[in-house]
SEGU-521287 format. One line per field, with one value per residue: residue number from 1; residue in one letter; x, y, z of N, C-alpha, C, O, CB in turn. Coordinates in nm, 4 decimals. Each point is the difference from the previous one (the first is absolute). Glycine has a CB too. Layout:
nr: c(NUM,...) .
rest: c(a,...) .
n_east: c(X,...) .
n_north: c(Y,...) .
n_up: c(Z,...) .
ca_east: c(X,...) .
ca_north: c(Y,...) .
ca_up: c(Z,...) .
c_east: c(X,...) .
c_north: c(Y,...) .
c_up: c(Z,...) .
o_east: c(X,...) .
o_north: c(Y,...) .
o_up: c(Z,...) .
cb_east: c(X,...) .
cb_north: c(Y,...) .
cb_up: c(Z,...) .
! end
This chain:
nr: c(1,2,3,4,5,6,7,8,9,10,11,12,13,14,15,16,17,18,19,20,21,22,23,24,25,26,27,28,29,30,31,32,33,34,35,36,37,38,39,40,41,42,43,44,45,46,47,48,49,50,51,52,53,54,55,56,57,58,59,60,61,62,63,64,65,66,67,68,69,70,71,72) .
rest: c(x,x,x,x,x,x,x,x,x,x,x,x,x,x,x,x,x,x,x,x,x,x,x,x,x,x,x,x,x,x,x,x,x,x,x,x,x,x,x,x,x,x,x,x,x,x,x,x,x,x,x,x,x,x,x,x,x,x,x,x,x,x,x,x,x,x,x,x,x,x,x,x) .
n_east: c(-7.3108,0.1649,0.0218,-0.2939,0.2210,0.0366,-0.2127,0.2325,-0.1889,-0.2152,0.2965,-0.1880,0.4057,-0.0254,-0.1816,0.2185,-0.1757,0.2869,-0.0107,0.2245,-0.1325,0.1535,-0.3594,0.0718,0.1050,0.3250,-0.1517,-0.0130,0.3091,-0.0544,-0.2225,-0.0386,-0.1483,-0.1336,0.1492,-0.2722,-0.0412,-0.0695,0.2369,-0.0196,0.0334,-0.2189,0.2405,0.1649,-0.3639,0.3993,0.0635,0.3589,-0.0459,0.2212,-0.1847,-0.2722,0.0661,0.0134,-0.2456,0.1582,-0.1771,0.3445,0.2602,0.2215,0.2515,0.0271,-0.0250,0.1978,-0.2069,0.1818,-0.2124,-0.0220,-0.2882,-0.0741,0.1083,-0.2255) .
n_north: c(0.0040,-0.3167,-0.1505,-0.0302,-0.2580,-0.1111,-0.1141,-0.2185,-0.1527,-0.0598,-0.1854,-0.2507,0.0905,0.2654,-0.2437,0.1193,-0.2518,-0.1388,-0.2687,-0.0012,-0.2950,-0.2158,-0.1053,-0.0865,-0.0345,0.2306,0.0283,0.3545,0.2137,0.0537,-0.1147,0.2803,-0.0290,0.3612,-0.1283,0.1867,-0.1699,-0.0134,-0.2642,-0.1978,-0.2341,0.1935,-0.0724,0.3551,0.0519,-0.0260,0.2591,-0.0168,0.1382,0.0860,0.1299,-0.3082,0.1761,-0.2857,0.2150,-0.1152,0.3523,-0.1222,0.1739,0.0701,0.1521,-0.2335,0.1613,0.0489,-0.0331,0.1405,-0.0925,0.2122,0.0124,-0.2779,0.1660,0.1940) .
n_up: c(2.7034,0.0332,-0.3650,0.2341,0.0503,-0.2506,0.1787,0.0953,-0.3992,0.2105,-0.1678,0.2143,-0.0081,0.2918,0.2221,0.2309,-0.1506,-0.1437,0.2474,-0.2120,0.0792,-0.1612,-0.0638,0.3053,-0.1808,-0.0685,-0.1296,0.1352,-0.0859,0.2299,0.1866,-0.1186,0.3632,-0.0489,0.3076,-0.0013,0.3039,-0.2382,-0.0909,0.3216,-0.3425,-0.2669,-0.2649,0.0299,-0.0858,-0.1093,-0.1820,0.1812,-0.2446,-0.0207,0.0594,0.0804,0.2299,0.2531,-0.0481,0.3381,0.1496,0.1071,-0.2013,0.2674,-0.2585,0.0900,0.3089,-0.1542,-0.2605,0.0436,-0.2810,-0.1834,0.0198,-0.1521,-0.2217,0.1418) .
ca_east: c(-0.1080,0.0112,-0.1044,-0.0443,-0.0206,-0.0792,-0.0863,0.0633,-0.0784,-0.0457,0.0369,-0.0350,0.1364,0.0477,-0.1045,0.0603,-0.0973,0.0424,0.0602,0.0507,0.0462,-0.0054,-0.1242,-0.0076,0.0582,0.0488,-0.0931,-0.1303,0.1553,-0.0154,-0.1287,0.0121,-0.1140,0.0278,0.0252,-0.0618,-0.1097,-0.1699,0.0597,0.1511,0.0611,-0.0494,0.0731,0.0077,-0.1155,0.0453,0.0297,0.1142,0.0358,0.1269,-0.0441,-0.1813,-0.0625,-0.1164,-0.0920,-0.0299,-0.0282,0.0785,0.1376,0.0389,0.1899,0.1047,0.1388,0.1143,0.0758,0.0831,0.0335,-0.0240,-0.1142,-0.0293,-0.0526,-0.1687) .
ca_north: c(-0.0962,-0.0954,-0.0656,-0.1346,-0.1663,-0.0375,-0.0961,-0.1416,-0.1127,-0.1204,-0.1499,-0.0653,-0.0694,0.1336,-0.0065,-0.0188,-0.1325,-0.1280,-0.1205,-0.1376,-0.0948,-0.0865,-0.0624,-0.1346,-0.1705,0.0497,0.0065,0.0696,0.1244,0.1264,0.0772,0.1190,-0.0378,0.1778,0.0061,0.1372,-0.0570,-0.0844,-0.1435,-0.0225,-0.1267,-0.0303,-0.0039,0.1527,0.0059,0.0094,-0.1399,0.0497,0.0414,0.1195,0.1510,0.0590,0.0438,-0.0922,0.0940,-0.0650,0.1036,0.0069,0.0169,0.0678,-0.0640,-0.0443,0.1280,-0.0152,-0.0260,0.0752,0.0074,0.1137,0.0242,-0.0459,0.0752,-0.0328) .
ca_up: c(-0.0114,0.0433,-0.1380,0.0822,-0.0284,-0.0894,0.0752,0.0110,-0.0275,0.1373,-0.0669,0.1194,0.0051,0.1245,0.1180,0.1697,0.0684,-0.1045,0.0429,-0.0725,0.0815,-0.1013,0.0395,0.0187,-0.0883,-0.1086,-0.1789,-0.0075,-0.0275,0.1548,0.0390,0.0317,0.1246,0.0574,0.0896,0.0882,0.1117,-0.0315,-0.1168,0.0759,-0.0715,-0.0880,-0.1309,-0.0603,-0.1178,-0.1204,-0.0931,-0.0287,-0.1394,0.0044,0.0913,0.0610,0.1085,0.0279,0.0344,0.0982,0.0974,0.1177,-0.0552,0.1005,-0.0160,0.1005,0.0198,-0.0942,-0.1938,-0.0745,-0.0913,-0.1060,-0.0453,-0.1177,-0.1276,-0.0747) .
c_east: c(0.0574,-0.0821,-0.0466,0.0041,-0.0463,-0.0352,0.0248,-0.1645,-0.0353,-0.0081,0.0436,0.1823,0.1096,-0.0976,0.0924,-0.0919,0.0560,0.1035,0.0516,0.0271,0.0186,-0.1347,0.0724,0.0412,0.0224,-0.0454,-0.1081,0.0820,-0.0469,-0.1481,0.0034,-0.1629,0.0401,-0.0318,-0.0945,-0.0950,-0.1021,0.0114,0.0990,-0.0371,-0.0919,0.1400,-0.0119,-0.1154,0.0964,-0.0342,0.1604,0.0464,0.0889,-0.0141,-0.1448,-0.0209,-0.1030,-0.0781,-0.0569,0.0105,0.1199,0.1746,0.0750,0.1447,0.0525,0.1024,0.1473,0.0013,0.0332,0.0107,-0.0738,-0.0889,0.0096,-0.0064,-0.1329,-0.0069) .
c_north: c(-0.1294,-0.0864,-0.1293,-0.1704,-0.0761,-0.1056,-0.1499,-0.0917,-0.0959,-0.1237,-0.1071,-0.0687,0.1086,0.0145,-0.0689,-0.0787,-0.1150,-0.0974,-0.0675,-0.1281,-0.1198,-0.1057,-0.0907,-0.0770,0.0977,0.0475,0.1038,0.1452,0.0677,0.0456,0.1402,0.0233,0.1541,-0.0350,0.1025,-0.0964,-0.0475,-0.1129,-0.1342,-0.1450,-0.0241,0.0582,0.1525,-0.0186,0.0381,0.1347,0.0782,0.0233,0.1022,0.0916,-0.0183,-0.0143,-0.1219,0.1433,-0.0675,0.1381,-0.0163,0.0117,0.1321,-0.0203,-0.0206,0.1082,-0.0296,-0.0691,0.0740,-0.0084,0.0939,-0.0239,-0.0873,0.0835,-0.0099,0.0291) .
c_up: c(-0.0573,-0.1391,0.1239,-0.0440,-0.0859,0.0810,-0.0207,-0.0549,0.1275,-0.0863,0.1069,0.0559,0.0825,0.1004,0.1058,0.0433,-0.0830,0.0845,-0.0876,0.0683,-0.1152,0.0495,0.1081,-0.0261,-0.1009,-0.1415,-0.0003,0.0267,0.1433,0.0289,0.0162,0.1145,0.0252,0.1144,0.0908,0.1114,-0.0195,-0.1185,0.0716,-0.0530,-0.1282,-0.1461,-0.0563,-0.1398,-0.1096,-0.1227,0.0082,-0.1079,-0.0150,0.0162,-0.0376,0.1092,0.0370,0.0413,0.1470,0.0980,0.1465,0.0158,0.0876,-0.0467,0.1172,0.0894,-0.0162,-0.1211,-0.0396,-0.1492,-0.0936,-0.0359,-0.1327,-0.0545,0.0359,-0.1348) .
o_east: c(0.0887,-0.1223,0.0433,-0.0457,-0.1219,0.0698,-0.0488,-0.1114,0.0721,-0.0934,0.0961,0.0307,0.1192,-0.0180,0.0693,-0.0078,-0.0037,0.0993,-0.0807,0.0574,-0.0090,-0.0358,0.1218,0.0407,-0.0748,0.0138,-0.0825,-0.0723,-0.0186,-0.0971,0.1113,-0.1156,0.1045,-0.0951,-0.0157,0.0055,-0.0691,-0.1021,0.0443,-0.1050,0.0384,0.1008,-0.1139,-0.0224,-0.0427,-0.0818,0.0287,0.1041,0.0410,0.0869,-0.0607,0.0153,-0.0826,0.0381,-0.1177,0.1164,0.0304,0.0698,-0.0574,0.0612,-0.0149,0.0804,0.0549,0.1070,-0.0875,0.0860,-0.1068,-0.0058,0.1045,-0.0302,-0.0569,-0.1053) .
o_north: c(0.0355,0.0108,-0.0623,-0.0531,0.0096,-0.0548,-0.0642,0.0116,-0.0230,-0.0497,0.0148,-0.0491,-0.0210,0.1164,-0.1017,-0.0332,-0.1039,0.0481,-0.0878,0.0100,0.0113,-0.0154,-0.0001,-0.0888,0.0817,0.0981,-0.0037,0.0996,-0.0339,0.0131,0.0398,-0.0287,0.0585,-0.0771,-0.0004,-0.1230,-0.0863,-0.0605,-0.0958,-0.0576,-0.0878,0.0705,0.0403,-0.0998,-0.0125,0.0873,0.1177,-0.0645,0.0589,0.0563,0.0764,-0.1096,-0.0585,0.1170,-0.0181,0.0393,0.0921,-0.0208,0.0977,-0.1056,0.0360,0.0832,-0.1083,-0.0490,0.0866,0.0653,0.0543,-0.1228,-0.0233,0.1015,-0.0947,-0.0170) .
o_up: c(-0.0776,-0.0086,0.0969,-0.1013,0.0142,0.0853,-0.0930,0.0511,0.0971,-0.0631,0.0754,0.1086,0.0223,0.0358,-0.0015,0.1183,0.0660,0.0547,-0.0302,0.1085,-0.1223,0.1168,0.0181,0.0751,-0.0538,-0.0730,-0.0912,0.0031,0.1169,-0.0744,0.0345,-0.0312,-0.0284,0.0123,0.1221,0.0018,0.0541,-0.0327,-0.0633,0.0285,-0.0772,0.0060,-0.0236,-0.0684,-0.1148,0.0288,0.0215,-0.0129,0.0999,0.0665,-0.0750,0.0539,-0.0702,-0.0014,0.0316,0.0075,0.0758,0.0991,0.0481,0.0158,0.1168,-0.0422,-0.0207,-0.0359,0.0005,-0.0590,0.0285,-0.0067,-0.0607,0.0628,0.0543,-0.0615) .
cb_east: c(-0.2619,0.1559,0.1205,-0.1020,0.1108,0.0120,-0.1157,0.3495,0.0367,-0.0797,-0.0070,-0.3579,-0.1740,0.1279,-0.3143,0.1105,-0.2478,-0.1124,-0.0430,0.0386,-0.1140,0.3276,-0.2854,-0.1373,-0.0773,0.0947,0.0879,-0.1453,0.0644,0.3364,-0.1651,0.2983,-0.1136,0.0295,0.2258,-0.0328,0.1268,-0.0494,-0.0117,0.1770,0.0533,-0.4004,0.0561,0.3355,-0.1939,0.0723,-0.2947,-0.0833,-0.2370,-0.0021,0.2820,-0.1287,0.1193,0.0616,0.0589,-0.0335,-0.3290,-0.2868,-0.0312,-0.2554,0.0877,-0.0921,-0.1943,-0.0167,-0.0100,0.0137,0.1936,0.1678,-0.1424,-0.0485,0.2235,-0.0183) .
cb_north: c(0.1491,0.0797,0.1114,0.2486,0.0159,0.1404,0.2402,0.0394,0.0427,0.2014,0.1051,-0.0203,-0.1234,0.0359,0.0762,0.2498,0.2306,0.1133,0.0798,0.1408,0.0796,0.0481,0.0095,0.1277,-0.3518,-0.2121,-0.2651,-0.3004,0.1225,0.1195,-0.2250,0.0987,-0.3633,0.2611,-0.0914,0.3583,0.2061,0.3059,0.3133,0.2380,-0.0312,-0.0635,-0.3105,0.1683,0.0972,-0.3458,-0.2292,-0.0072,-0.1238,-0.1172,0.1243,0.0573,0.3229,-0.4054,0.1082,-0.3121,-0.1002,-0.1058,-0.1973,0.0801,0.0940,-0.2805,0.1965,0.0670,-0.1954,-0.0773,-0.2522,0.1744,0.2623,-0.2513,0.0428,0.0830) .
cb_up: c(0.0458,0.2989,-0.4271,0.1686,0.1378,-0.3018,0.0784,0.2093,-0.3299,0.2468,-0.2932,-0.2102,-0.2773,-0.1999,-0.1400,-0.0510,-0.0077,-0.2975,0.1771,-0.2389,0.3682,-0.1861,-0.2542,-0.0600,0.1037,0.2027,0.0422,0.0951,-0.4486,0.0128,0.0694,-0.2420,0.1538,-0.1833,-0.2295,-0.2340,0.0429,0.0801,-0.1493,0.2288,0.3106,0.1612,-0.0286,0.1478,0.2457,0.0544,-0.2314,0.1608,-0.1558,-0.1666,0.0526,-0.2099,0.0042,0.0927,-0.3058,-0.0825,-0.1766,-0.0549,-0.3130,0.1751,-0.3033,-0.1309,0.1908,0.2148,-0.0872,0.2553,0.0424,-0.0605,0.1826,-0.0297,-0.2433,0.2566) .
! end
């Protein structure tokens, strides 16, 4: 038997929908825009904090991340 997966955090900064870009005009830095179908270019709801969960329903990891789990 097989332990089971620990349940990957939904942190908006590992969404296969997350877009990074740069604004328009420099002074206004980066954008983060979600790509899914039903947001397509609107602005990610976020938040990017160090480990809080967005609660955005349309999160989806990145494939292939490979990175290590956050502490809880």
């Amino acid at each position: 038997m097989t332990a089971p997966s620990p349940v990957e955090p939904h942190l908006a900064a590992r969404c296969h929908y997350l877009k990074m870009t740069m604004a328009p005009r420099p002074a206004t830095g980066l954008l983060n825009l979600c790509t899914h179908i039903v947001r397509d270019g609107s602005e990610c709801v976020g938040p990017f904090l160090d480990d809080a969960e967005t609660a955005c329903g349309l999160w989806e990891p990145k494939p292939g991340d490979n990175s290590r789990p956050l502490p809880r």
